[in-house]
C-alpha positions in Angstrom: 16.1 -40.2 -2.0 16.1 -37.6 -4.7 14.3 -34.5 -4.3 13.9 -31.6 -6.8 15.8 -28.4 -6.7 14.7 -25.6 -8.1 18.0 -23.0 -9.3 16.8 -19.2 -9.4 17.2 -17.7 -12.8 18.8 -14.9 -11.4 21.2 -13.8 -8.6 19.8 -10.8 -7.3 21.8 -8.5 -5.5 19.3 -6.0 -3.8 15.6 -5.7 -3.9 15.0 -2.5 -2.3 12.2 0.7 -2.2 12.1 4.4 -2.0 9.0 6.8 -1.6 9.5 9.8 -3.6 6.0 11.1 -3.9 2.8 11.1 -2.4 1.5 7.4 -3.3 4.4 7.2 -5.7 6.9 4.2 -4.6 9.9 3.4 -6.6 10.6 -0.3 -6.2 14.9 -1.2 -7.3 16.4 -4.1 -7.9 19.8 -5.4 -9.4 21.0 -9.1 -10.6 25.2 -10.2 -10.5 23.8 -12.5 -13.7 20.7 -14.0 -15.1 19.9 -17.9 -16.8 17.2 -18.1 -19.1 15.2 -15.4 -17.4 12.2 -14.1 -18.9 10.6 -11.5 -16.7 9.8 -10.2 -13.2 6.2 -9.7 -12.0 6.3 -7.6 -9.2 3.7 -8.5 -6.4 2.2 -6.5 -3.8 0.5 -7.0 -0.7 -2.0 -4.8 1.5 -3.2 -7.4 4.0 -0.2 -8.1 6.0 0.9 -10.2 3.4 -1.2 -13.1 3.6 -1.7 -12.7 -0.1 0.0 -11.1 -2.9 -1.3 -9.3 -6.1 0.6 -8.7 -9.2 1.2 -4.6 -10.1 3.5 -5.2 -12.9 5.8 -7.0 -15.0 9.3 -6.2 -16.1 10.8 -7.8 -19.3 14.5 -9.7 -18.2 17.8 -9.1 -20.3 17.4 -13.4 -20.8 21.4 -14.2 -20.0 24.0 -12.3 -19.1 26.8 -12.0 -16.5 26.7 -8.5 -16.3 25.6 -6.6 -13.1 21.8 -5.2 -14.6 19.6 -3.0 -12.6 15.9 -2.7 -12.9 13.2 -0.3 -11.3 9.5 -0.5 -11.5 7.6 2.5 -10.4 4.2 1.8 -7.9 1.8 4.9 -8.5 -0.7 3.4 -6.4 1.2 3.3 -3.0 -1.3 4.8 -0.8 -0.5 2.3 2.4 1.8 0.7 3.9 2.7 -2.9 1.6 4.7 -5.6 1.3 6.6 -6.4 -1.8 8.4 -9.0 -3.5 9.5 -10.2 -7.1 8.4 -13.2 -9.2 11.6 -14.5 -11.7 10.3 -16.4 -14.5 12.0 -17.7 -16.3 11.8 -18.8 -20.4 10.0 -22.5 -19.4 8.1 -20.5 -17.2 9.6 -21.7 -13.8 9.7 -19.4 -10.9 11.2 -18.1 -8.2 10.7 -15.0 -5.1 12.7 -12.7 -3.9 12.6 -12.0 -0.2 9.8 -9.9 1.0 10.3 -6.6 2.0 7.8 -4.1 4.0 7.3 -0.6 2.7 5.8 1.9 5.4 4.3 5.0 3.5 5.9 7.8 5.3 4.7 11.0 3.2 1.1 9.6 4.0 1.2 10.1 7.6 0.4 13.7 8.4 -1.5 14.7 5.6 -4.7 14.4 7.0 -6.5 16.8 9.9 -8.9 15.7 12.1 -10.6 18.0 14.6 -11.4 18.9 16.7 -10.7 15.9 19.1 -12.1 15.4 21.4 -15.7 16.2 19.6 -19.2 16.7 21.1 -21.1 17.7 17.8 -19.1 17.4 14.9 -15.8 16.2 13.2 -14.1 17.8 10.5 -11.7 16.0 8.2 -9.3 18.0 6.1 -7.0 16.3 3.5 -4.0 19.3 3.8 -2.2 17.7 1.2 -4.9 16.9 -1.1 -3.4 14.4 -3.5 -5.0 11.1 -2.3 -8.2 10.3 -3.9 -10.2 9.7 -1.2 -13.9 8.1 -1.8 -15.2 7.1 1.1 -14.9 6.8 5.1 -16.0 4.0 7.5 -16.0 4.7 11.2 -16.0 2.0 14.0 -16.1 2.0 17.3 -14.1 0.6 20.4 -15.7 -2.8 19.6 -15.2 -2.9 16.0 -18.6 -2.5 14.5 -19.2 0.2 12.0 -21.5 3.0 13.3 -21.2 5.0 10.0 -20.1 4.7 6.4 -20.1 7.6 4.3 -19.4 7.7 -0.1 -18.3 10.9 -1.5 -17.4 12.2 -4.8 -13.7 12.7 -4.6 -13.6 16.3 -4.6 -15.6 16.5 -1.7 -13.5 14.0 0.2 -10.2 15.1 -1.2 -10.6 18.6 0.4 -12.4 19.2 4.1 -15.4 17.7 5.0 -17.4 17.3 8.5 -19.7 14.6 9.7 -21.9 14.6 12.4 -20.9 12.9 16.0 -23.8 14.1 18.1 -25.7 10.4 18.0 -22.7 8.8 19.0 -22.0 7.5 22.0 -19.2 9.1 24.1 -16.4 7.0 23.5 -13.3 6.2 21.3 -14.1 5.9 17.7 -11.7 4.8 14.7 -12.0 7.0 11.0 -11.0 5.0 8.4 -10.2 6.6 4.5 -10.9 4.7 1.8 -9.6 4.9 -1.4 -10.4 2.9 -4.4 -12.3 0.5 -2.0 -8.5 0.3 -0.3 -8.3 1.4 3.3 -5.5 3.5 3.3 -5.0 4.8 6.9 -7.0 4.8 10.6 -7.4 7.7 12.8 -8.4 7.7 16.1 -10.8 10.4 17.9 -12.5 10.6 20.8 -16.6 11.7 21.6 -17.6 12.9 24.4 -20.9 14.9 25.4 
């Protein structure tokens, strides 16, 4: 019985990530050596990682025995992902790096909702401002959506108020898009 094994063009040593801006996520990695290796596509995920798009590709230093350290730099982190590299190598073989989950940290307070709980009217203020919001969904307790609003992005991306009075009392969920990605949920309450 003879079965196939694939050997990793590289031996990485790390794959890790650090926020350092709003939506800005610097993704690091570093390799003890590298066989043949062509490049690294990084690969990101929004869904839980059930699938995994490519944001990037970094060129490889081909072979070498040296310690090498790479970075890539994600400008669209808006949410928290999951991440992992592709290694390709020159025959165009492959292999993945571990996944690793990225919570967006910076993102979590930046936005205002009030007042909660509502009877007439929400307002929605972006207090940080550098998310380019274009739209918001809101669903109720059930899931369904009871409103979906599109914006230009400067109305969005600076306070805005919607109207809650045909609502049902009852817990409601706010969801910001941006780029058509949802990029956080906020909870509220109406009541009458």
């Amino acid at each position: 019985y003879v079965t196939d094994i694939v050997v990793l063009p590289i031996e990485l040593s790390y794959f890790s990530a650090s926020q350092n801006a709003i939506n800005t996520l610097d993704l690091v990695w570093e390799t003890q050596s590298e066989t043949q290796s062509n490049y690294f596509q990084i690969e990101k995920s929004t869904n839980g990682g059930l699938s995994f798009d490519s944001i990037g590709i970094i060129n490889a230093k081909g072979t070498s025995t040296n310690t090498i350290l790479y970075n890539f730099t994600d400008e669209q982190f808006y949410t928290d992902a999951y991440f992992r590299l592709k290694a390709v190598d020159f025959d165009n073989s492959a292999a993945y790096s571990d996944i690793i989950f990225v919570e967006n940290a910076i993102m979590e307070d930046n936005i205002s909702l009030y007042p909660n709980p509502a009877s007439s009217a929400v307002f929605v203020e972006n207090l940080i401002g550098k998310i380019q919001y274009n739209s918001f969904h809101i669903f109720n307790c059930y899931g369904l959506k009871v409103y979906e609003q599109n914006e230009s992005a400067d109305q969005i991306n600076s306070k805005f108020e919607f109207d809650v009075s045909n609502l049902k009392n009852g817990t409601y969920f706010l969801s910001l898009l941006s780029e058509g990605i949802e990029t956080k949920t906020y909870v509220f309450q109406v009541i009458h």
